[in-house]
TIMIGU-566511 format. One record per residue (C-alpha): residue number from 1; x, y, z; residue in one letter. Coordinates in steps of 0.001 Angstrom, whole numbers, plus 500000, padded with zeros to 6 digits. Example, Ala and Ser with C-alpha at 12.3 -4.5 7.8 and 13.67 -1.06 7.14 Angstrom:
REM residues 2
<r 1, <512300, 495500, 507800>, 'A'> <r 2, <513670, 498940, 507140>, 'S'> 
END
This chain:
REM residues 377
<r 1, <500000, 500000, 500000>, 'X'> <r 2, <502572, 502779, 500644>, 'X'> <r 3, <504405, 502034, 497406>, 'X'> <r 4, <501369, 503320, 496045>, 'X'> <r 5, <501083, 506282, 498110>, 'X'> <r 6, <502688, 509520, 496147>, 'X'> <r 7, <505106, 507027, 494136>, 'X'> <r 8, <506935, 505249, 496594>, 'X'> <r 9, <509700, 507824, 497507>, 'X'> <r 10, <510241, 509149, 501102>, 'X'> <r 11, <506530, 507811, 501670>, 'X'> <r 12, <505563, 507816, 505605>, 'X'> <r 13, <505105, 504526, 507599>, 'X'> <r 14, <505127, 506238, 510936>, 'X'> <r 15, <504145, 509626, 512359>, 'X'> <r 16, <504459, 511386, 515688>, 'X'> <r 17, <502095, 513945, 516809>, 'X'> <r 18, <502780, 516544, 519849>, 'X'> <r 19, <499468, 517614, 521877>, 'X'> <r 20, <496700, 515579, 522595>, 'X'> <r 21, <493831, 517861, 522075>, 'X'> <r 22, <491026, 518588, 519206>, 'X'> <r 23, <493959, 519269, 516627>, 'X'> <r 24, <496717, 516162, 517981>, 'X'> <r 25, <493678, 513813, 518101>, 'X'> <r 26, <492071, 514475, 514665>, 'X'> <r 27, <495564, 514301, 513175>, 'X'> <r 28, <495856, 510622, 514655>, 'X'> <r 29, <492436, 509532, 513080>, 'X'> <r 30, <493193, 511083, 510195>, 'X'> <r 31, <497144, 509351, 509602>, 'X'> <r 32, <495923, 506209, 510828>, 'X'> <r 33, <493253, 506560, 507579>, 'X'> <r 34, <496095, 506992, 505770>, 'X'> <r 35, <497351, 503804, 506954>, 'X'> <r 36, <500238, 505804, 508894>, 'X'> <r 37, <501309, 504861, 512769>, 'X'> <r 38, <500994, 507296, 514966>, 'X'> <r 39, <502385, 507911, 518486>, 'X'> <r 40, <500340, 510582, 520207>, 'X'> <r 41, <502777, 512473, 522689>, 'X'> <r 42, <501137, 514645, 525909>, 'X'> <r 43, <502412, 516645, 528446>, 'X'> <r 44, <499555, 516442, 530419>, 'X'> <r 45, <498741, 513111, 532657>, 'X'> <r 46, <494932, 513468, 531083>, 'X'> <r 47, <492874, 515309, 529129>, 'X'> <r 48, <489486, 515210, 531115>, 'X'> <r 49, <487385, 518070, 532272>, 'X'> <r 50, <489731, 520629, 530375>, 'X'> <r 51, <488325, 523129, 527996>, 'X'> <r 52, <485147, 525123, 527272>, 'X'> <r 53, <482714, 524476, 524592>, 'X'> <r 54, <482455, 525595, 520730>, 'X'> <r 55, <479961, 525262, 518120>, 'X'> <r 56, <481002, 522538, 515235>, 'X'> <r 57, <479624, 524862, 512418>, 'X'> <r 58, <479125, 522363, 509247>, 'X'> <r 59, <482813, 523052, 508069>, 'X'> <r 60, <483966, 520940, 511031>, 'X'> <r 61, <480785, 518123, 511068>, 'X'> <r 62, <482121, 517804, 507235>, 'X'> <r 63, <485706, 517045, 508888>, 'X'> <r 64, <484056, 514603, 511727>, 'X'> <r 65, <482286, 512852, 509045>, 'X'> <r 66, <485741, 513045, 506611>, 'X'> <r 67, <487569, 510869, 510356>, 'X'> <r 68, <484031, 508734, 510511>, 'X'> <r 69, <483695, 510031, 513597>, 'X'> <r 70, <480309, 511430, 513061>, 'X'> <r 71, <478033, 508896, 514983>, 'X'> <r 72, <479922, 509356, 518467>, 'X'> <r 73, <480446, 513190, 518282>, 'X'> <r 74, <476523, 512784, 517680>, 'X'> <r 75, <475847, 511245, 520464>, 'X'> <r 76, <477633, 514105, 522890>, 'X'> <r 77, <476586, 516947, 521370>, 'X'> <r 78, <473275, 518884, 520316>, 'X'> <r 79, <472115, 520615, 517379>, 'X'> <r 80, <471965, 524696, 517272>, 'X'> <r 81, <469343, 525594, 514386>, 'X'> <r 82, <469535, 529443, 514766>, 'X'> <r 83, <471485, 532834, 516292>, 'X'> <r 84, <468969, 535249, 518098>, 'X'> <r 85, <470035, 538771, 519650>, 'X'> <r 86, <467850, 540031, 521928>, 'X'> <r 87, <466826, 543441, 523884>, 'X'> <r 88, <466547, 542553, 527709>, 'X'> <r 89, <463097, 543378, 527118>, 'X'> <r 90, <462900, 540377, 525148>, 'X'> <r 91, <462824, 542448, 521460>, 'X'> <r 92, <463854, 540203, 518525>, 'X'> <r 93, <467138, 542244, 517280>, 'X'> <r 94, <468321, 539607, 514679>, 'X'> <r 95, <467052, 536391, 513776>, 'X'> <r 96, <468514, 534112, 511169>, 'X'> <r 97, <469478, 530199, 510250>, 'X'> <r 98, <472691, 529790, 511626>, 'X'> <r 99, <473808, 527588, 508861>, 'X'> <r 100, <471512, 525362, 506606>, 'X'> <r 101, <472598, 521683, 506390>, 'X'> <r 102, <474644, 520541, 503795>, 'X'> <r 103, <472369, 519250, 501206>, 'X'> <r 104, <471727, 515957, 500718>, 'X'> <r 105, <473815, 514932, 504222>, 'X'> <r 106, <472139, 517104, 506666>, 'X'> <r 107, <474830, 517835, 508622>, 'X'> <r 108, <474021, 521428, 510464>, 'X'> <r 109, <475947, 523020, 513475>, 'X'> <r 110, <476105, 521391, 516731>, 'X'> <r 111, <477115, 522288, 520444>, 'X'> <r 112, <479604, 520288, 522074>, 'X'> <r 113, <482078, 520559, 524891>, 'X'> <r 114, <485607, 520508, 524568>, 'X'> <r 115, <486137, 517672, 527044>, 'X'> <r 116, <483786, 515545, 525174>, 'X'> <r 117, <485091, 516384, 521811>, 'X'> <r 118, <488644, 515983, 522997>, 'X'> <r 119, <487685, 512574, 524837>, 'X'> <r 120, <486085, 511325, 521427>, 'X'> <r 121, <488672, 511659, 519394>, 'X'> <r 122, <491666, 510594, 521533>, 'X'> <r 123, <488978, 507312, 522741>, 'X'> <r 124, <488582, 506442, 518965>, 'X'> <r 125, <492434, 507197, 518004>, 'X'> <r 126, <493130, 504688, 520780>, 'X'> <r 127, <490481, 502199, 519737>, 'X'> <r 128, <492199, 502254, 515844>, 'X'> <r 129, <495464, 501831, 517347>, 'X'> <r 130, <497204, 505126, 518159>, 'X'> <r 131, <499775, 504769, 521218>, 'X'> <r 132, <498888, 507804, 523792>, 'X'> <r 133, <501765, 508842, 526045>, 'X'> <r 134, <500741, 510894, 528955>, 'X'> <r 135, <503050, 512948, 531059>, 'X'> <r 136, <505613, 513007, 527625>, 'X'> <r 137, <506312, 516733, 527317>, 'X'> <r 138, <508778, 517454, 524081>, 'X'> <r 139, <511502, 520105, 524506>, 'X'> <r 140, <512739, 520035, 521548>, 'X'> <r 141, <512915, 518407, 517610>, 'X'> <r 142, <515652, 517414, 515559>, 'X'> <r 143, <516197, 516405, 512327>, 'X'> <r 144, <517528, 512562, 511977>, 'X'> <r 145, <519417, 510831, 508738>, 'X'> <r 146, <516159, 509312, 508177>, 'X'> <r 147, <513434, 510540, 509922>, 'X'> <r 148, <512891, 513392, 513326>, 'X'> <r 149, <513556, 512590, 516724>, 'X'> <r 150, <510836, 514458, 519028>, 'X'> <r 151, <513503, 515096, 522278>, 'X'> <r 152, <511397, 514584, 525674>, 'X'> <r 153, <511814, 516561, 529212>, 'X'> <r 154, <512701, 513284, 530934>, 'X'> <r 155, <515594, 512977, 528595>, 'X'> <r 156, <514306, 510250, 526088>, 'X'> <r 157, <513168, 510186, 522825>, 'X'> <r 158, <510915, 509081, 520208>, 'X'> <r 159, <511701, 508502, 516282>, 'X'> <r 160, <509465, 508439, 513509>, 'X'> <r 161, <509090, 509838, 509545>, 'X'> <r 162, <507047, 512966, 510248>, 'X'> <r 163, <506151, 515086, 513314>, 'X'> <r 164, <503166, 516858, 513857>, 'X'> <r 165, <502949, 519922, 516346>, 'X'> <r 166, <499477, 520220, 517602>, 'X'> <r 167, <500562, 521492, 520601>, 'X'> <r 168, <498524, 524900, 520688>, 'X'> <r 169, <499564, 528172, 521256>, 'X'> <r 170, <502483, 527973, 523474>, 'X'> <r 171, <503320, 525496, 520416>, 'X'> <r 172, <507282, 524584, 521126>, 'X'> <r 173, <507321, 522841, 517810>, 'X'> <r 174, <506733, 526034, 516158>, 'X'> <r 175, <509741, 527496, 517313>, 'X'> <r 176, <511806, 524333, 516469>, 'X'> <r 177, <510757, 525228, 512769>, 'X'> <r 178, <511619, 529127, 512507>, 'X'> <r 179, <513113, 530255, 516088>, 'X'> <r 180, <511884, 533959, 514501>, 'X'> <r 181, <508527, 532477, 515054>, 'X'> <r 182, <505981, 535679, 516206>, 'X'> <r 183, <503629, 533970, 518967>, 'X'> <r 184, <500114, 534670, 519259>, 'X'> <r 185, <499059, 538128, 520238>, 'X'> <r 186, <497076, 539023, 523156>, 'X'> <r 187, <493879, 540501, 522063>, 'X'> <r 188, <493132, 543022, 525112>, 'X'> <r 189, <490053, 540586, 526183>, 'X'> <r 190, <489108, 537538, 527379>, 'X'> <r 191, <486382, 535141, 527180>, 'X'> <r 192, <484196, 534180, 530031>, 'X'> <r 193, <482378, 531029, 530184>, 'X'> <r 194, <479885, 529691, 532550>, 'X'> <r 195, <477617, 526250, 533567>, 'X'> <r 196, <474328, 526374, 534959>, 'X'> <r 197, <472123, 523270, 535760>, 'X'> <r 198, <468826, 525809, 535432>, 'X'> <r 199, <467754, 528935, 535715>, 'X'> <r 200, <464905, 530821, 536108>, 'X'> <r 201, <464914, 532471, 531939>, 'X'> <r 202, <463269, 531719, 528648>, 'X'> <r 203, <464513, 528796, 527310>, 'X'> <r 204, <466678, 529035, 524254>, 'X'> <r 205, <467044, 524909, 523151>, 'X'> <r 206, <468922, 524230, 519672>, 'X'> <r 207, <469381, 528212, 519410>, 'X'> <r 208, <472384, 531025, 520081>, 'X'> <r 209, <470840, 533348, 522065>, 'X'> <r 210, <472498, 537099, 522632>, 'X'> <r 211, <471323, 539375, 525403>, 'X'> <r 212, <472494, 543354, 524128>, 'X'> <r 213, <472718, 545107, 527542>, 'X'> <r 214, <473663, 549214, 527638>, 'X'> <r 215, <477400, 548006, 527848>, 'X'> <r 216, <477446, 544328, 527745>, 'X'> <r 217, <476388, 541262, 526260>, 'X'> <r 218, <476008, 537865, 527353>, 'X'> <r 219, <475154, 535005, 525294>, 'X'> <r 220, <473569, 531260, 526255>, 'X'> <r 221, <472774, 527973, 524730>, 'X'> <r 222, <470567, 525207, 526188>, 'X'> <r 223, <470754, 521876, 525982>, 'X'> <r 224, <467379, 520948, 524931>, 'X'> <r 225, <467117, 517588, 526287>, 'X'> <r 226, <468429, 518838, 530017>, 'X'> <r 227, <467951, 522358, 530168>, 'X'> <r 228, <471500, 522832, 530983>, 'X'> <r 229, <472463, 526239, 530432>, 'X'> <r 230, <475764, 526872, 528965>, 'X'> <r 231, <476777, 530663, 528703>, 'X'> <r 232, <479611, 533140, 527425>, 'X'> <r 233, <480346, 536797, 527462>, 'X'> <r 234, <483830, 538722, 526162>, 'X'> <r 235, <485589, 541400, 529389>, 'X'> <r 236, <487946, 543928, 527683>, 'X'> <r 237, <490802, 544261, 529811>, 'X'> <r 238, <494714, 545097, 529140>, 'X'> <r 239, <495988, 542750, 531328>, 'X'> <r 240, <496527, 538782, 530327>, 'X'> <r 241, <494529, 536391, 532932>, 'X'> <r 242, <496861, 536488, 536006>, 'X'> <r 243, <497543, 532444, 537235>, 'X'> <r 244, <495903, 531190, 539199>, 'X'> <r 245, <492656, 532752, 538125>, 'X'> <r 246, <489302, 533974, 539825>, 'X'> <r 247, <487059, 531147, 541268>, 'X'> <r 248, <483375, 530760, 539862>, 'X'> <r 249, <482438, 533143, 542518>, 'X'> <r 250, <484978, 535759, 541822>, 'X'> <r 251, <483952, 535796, 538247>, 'X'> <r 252, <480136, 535664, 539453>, 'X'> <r 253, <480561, 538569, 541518>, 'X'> <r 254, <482411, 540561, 538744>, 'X'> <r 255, <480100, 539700, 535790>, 'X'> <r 256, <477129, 540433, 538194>, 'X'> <r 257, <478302, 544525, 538068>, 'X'> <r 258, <477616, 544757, 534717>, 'X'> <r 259, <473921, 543821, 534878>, 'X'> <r 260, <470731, 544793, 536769>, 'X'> <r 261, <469519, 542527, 539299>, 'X'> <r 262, <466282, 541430, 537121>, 'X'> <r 263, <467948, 540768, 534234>, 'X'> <r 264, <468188, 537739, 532146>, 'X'> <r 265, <471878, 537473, 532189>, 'X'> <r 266, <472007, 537936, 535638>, 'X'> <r 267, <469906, 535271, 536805>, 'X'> <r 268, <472022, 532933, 534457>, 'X'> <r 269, <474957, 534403, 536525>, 'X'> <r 270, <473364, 533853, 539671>, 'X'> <r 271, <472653, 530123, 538786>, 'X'> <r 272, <476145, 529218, 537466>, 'X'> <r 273, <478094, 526596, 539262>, 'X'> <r 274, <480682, 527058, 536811>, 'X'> <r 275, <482717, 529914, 535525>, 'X'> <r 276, <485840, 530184, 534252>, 'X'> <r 277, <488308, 532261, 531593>, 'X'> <r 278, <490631, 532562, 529082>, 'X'> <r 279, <492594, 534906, 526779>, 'X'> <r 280, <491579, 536182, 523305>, 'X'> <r 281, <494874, 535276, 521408>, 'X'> <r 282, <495151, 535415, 517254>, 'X'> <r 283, <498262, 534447, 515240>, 'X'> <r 284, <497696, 535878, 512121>, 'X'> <r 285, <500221, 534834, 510040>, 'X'> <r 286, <502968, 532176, 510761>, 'X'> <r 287, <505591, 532187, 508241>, 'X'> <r 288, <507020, 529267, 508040>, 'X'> <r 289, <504368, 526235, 508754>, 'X'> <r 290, <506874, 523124, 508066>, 'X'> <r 291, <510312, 521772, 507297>, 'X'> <r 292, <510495, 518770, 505215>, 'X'> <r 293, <510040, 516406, 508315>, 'X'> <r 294, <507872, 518535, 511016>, 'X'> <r 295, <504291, 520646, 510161>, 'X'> <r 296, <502443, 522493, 512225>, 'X'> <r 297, <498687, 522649, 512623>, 'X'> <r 298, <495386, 523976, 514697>, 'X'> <r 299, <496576, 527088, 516948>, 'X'> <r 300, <500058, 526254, 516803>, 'X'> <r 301, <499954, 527596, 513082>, 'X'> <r 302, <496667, 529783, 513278>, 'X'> <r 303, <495431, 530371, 516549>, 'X'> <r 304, <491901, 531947, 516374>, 'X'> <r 305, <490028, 534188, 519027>, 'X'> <r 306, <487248, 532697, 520216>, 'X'> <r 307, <484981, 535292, 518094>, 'X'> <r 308, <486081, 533549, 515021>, 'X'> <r 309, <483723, 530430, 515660>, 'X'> <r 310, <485986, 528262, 513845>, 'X'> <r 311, <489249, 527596, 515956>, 'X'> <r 312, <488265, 523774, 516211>, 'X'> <r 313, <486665, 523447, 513113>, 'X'> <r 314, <489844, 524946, 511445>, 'X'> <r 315, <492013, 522559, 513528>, 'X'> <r 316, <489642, 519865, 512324>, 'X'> <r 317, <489887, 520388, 508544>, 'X'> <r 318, <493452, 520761, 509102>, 'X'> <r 319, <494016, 517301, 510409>, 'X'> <r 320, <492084, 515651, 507628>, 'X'> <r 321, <493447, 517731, 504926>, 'X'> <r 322, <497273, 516619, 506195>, 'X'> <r 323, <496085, 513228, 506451>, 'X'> <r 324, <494943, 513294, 502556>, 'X'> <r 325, <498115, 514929, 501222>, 'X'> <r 326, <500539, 512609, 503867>, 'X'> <r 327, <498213, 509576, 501938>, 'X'> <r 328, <498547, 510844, 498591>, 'X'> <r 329, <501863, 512825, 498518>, 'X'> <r 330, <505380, 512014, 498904>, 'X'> <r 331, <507699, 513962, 501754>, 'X'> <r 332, <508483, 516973, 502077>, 'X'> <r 333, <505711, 517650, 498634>, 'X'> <r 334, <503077, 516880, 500901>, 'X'> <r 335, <503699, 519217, 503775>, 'X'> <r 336, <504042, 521636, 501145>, 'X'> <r 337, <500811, 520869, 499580>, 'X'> <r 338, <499149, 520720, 502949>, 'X'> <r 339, <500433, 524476, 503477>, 'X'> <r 340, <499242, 525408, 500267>, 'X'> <r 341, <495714, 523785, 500611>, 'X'> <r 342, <495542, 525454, 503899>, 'X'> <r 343, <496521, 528818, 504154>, 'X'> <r 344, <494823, 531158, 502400>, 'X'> <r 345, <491497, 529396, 503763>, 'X'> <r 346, <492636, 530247, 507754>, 'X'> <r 347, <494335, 533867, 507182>, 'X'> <r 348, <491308, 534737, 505690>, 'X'> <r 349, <488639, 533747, 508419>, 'X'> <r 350, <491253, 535211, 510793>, 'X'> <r 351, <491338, 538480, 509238>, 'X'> <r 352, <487553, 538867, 509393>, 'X'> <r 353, <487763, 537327, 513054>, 'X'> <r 354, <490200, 540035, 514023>, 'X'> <r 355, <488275, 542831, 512244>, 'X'> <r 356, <491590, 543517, 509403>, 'X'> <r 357, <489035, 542353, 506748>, 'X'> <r 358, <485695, 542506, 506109>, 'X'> <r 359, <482975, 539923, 507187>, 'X'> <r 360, <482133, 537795, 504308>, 'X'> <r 361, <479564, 535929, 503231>, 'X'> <r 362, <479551, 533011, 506113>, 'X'> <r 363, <478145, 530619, 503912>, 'X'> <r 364, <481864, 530639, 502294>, 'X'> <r 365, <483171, 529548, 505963>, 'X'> <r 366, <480810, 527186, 506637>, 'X'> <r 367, <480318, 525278, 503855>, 'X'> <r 368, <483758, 524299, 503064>, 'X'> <r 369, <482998, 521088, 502159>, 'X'> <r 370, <485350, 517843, 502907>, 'X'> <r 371, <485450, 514345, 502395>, 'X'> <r 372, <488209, 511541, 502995>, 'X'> <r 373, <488052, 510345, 499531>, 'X'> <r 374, <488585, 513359, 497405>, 'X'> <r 375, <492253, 513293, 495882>, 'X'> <r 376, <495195, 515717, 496576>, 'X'> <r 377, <497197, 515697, 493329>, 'X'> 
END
């Protein structure tokens, strides 16, 4: 099979990926399609309970489906039909489709958590026969005679044709590639997210509903089976989260000066059992995604903001778009193909994300349409 891979010359048998999150898992499924080992290498000792949520706008169901991973992300995650923005008088501001299916598969947007998006695909990768390593935390990359070593903290080392850094923002595998690398700037703001097991509010099931307050917004989705409410809002502030953070009732107390007491968002507030933080970051452009043995992909080559609505789809199209050119390509033409297939598609949504470009029409972002068995030639 690999002679027939991309002709036979400096074709991959064996792949290591750095990061086990959205981006380090999809990569897995996707190599192991490609009939590629894969050793999965994390710093952290697990993966659970880590994260926020996102919406998989149709862009990244495509990708799930493109892994055949689209029965179990199903299962953990619900559909979101439309975006509503709302006076706190209840006034209908906007009201639209958030994205129709994709015709003839009916694959729309869905709500899912990062933890059990995360958990899916590093569960499945496992299941096809990815080896995890926990607690592995790579310092450093080198080139071999015939291959990359990927250098660990505890002073061993791992060997394999290609290396994959999925390993975020802080990506160290960037670095290893251009040392001039920029890193992701901080966007003065952050985005608060909250957890509430009910709360005394309209319901909003399979729908993005905004609150528009005098100076704030807040935003919520409920799970229509549970009523779970899951909520976000953006703080402007010139100073990066300090570590460790504010507790759930820090944040509570904080978010609840921005609204009065009667107010929808405020009673979400008031009900949350959960609220946390992070930093708006972008990396805009990244010039130099890959060396002819070690890529980059997800936020370690084009970390969105949060605004963007697409930094796990993104990381999601990535991994099955490497995973067709590593399949179809030889080395180093395939990471070269990848970057090619890839970047004008992500500097564009991140220039509209980041306000340096206009907003297009989203129907271009969201229906980017992939499937495993299209070619890469």
């Amino acid at each position: 099979m690999d002679a027939e891979r991309g002709g036979g010359e400096a074709m991959v048998r064996n792949a290591i990926v750095v990061g086990g999150g959205i981006a380090g898992h999809a990569a897995a499924l996707a190599l192991l399609r490609a009939g590629i080992a894969v050793t999965v290498l994390e710093q952290r000792p697990d993966e659970s309970g880590l994260g926020s949520f996102l919406r998989l706008n149709p862009n990244g169901m495509d990708a799930v489906a493109a892994l055949d991973l689209l029965d179990r992300v199903t299962e953990v995650s619900f559909p979101v039909h439309h975006v509503e923005r709302l006076e706190l008088d209840g006034e209908v501001l906007v009201r639209r489709p958030l994205a129709d299916p994709v015709p003839g598969r009916g694959l729309g947007a869905r709500f899912i958590t990062w933890a059990d998006l995360a958990g899916a695909l590093r569960d499945e990768a496992a299941r096809r026969g990815a080896i995890v390593r926990h607690e592995a935390r790579v310092v450093d990359a080198v080139a071999t005679d015939d291959g990359v070593r990927a250098l660990l903290a505890d002073g061993g080392g791992v060997d394999a044709d290609v290396l994959i850094g999925a390993d975020g923002m802080r990506s160290a595998i960037r670095t290893v590639i251009d040392p001039a690398a920029p890193a992701p700037e901080y966007r003065g703001s952050r985005t608060v997210y909250g957890y509430a097991p009910a709360a005394d509010v309209p319901p909003a099931p399979a729908q993005l509903r905004s609150y528009r307050g005098p100076a704030h917004w807040l935003a919520q989705l409920d799970d229509p089976d549970t009523g779970e409410i899951w909520f976000f809002t953006s703080v402007k502030t010139p100073e990066p989260l300090p570590s460790p953070g504010p507790t759930t009732d820090q944040w509570r107390a904080d978010l609840l000066r921005n609204w009065d007491h009667d107010d929808i968002p405020a009673r979400i507030i008031r009900a949350a059992t959960r609220i946390r933080a992070s930093d708006d970051h972008a990396l805009h452009h990244l010039p130099h995604w890959h060396t002819d043995r070690m890529v980059v992909i997800g936020d370690a080559a084009h970390a969105a903001p949060p605004g963007s609505e697409q930094g796990g789809c993104l990381a999601l199209e990535d991994a099955v778009v490497l995973g067709q050119c590593l399949r179809d390509l030889d080395l180093p033409s395939a990471l070269s193909r990848f970057e090619q297939e890839r970047r004008e598609r992500v500097e564009k949504i991140l220039a509209m994300a980041t306000g340096r470009a206009e907003i297009g029409d989203p129907r271009w972002t969201h229906e980017h349409h992939l499937t495993w068995d299209q070619p890469i030639r």
